[in-house]
KOLZA-464956 format. One record per residue: residue in one letter; x negated, y, z negated of N, C-alpha, C in turn. Coordinates in steps of 0.02 Angstrom, whole numbers, plus 50000, padded with zeros to 5 digits. Layout:
N
AXYZXYZXYZ/...
//
This chain:
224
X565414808846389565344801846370565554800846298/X566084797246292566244794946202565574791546170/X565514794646104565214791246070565244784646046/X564564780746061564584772246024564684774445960/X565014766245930564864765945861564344769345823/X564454772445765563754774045733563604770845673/X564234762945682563874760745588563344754345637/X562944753745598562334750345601562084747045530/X561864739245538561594737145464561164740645435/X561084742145384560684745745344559924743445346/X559724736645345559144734645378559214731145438/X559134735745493559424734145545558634729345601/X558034730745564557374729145565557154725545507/X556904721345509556504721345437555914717045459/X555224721345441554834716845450554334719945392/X554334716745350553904718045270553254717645288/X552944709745317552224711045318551924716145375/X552074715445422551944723045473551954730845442/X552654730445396552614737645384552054738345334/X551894732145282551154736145242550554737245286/X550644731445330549844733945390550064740545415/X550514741145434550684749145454550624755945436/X550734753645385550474761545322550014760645306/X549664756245290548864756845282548374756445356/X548864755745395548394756845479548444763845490/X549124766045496549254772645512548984779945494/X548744778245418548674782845398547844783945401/X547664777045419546934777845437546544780645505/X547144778145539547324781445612547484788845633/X547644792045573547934799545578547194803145543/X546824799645497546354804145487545654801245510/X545434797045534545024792745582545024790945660/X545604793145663545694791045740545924797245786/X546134803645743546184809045776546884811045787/X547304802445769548154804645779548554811045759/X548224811345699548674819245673548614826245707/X548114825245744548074830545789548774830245858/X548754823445868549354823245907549954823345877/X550014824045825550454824045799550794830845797/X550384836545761550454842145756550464845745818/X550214843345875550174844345954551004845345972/X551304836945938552064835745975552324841245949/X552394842245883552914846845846552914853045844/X552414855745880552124862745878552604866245903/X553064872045877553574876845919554164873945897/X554284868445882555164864545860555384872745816/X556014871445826556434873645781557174872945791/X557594873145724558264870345718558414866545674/X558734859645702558844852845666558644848745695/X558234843445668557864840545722558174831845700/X558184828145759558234820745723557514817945754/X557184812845722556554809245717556884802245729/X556754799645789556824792645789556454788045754/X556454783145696555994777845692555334781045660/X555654785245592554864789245552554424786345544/X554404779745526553964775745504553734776945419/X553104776845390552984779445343552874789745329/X553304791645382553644799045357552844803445392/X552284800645425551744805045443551924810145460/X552524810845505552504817845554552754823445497/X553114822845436553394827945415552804831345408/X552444831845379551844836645377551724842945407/X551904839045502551774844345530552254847745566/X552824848045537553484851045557553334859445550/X553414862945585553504869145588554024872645531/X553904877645471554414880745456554994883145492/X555004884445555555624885445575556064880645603/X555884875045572556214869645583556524867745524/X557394869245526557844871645461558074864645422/X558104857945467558344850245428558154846045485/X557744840345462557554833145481557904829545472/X558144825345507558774820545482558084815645529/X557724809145501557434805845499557654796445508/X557694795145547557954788045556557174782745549/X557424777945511557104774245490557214765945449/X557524761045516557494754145510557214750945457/X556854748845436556374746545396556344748645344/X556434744445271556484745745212556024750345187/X555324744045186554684747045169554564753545191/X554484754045280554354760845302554834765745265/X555594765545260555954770345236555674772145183/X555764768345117555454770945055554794775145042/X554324771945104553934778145099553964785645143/X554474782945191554454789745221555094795845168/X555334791045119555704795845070555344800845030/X554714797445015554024799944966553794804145013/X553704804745057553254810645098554004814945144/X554534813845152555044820145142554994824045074/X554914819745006555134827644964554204828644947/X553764828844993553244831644989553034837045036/X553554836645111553644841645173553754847545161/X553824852345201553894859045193554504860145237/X554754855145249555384858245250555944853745244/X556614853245235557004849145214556994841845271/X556934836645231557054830345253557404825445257/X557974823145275558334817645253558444811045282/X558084806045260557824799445276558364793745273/X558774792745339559224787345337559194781845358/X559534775745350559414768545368559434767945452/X559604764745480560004764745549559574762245615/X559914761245640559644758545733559674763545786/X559004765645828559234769445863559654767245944/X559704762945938560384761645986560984764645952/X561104765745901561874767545854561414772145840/X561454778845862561284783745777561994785145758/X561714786145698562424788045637562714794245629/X562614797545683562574806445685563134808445742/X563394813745743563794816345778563504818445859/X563764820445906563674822045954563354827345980/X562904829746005562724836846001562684841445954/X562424838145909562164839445853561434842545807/X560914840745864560284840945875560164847545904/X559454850345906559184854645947558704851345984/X558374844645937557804843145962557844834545947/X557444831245961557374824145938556554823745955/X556324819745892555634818645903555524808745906/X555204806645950555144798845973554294798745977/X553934798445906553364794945880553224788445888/X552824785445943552654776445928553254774345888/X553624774645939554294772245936554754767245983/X554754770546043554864767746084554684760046121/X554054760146082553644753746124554184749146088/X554424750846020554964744845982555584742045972/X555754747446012556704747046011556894742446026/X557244738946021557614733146055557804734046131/X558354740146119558434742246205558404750046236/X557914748446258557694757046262558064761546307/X558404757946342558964762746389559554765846363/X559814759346281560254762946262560004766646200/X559524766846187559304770246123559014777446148/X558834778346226558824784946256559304789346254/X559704784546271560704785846303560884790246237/X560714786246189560794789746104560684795546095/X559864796946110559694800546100560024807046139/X559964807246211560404811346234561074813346219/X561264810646203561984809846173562064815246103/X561484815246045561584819445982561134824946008/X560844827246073560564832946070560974836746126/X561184843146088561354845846114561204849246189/X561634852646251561384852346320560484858046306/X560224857146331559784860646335559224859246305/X559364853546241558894852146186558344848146222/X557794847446172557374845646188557144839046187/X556764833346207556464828146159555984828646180/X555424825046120554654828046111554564819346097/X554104817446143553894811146125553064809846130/X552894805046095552044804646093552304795846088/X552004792446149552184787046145551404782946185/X551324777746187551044772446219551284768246270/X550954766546305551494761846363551044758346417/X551364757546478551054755446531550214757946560/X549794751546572549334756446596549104759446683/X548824763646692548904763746749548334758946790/X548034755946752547594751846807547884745046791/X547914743146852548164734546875548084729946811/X547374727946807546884725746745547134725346690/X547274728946652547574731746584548264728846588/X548614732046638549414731046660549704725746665/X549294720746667549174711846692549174711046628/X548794712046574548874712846523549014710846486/X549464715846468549974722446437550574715346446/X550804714146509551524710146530551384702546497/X550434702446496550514695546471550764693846396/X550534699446377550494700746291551044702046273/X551494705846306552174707246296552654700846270/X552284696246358552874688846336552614685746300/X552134686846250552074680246203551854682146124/X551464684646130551194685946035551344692646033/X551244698046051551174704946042551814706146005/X552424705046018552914709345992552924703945939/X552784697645923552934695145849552504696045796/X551924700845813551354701745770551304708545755/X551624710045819551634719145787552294722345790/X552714721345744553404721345731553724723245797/X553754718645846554354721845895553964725645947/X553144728945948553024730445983552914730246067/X552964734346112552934729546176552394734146189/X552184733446239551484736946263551574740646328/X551924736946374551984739046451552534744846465/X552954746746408553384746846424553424756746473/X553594758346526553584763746566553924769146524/X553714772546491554164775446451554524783746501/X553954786246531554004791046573554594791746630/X554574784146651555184781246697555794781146671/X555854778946611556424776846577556594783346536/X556384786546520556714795746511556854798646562/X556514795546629557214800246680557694795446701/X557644790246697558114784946714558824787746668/X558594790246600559054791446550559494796046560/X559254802646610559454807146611559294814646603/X558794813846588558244816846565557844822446602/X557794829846580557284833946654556634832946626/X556054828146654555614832046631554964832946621/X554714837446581554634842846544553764842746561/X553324848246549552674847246545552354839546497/X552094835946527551684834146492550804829046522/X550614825646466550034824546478549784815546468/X549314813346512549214807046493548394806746466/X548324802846407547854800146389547694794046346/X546974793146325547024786946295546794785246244/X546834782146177546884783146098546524776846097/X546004774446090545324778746080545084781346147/X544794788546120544604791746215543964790146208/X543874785546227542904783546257543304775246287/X542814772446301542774765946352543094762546326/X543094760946259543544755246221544234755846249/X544494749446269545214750446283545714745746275/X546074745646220546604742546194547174741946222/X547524736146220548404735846255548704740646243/X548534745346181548974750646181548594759746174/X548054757746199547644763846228548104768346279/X548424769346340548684771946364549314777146357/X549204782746315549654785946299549964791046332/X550664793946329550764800446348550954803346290/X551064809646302551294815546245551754821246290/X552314824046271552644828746308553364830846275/X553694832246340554624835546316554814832146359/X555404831846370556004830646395556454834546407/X557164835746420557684841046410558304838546430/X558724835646395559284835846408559784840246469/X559884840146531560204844946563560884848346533/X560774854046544561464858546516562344856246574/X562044854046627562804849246646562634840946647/X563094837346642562834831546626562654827446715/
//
């Protein structure tokens, strides 16, 4: 498959007041809410070159594995970028934090070993072709490691989820959607895959539109 375009506006997102609730949510969320454990969960074993869809404010470098040799880090959003620049040259291992859309990445073809898709997905504009992407810069065999939110499995919630989708949810929480099948739409993409697990963020009774999580791999097939 030829590669799409890879130039993309430089703020190809911008949503200023979201991204300060964001870094000051997130990071309250990673040491209060238990996230960083999933975090360090996704990344556990990577190694190579990895691309990071949509860093946000840069949380995951932290828990990148030393044998993981360069991050090439995509990241829309001004605000989020600048801080995920500040916590690359604080990582342990090399980071490099670029502008861009993941429908367009700006990267060559099979290029990747791995791609990591952090609470990401729920935001893309179009998630079939920003999969397509992704498959596309990882090389055959590579991996993708995603920790995402999505659809829930009970009716209730799911009813939701679709209502919230069409009306306030994605203009209040930059672009977010809630329902969206993410599990479906990585094999729809092309995708083998891979072990993984469902649960829900907060795990006790409380349950939020975006309580319903998975965590896992993916794999690019070695023929297309």
């Amino acid at each position: 498959m030829p590669p799409r375009s890879t130039k993309a506006p430089q703020d190809a997102v911008h949503h200023p007041v979201f991204a300060r609730f964001y870094a000051r949510m997130s990071v309250s969320a990673d040491v209060k809410g238990g996230i960083a454990a999933y975090r360090a969960e996704l990344l556990s074993g990577l190694s190579g070159r990895v691309i990071e869809i949509g860093a946000g404010n840069g949380l995951n470098f932290a828990h990148y594995p030393a044998a993981v040799s360069e991050v090439v880090a995509l990241e829309p959003e001004r605000t989020l970028r600048k801080l995920a620049v500040e916590a690359g040259l604080r990582a342990g291992v090399p980071v490099d934090v670029v502008p861009g859309a993941a429908e367009a990445l700006p990267v060559k073809s099979e290029a990747f070993d791995a791609a990591v898709a952090s609470l990401v997905l729920c935001t893309v504009r179009d998630l079939p072709r920003a999969l397509s992407e992704i498959r596309r810069v990882l090389r055959p065999g590579g991996e993708l490691r995603f920790f995402e939110h999505g659809l829930a499995g009970s009716p209730g919630l799911a009813r939701t989820q679709r209502a919230l989708d069409r009306t306030v949810w994605p203009r209040l929480f930059g672009g977010c959607h809630t329902a969206r099948d993410t599990l479906a739409a990585i094999e729809a993409a092309g995708f083998e895959l891979g072990t993984h697990r469902r649960f829900n963020v907060p795990d006790g009774r409380l349950r939020l539109p975006t309580s319903p999580c998975v965590l896992g791999v993916a794999r690019r097939p070695f023929t297309s």
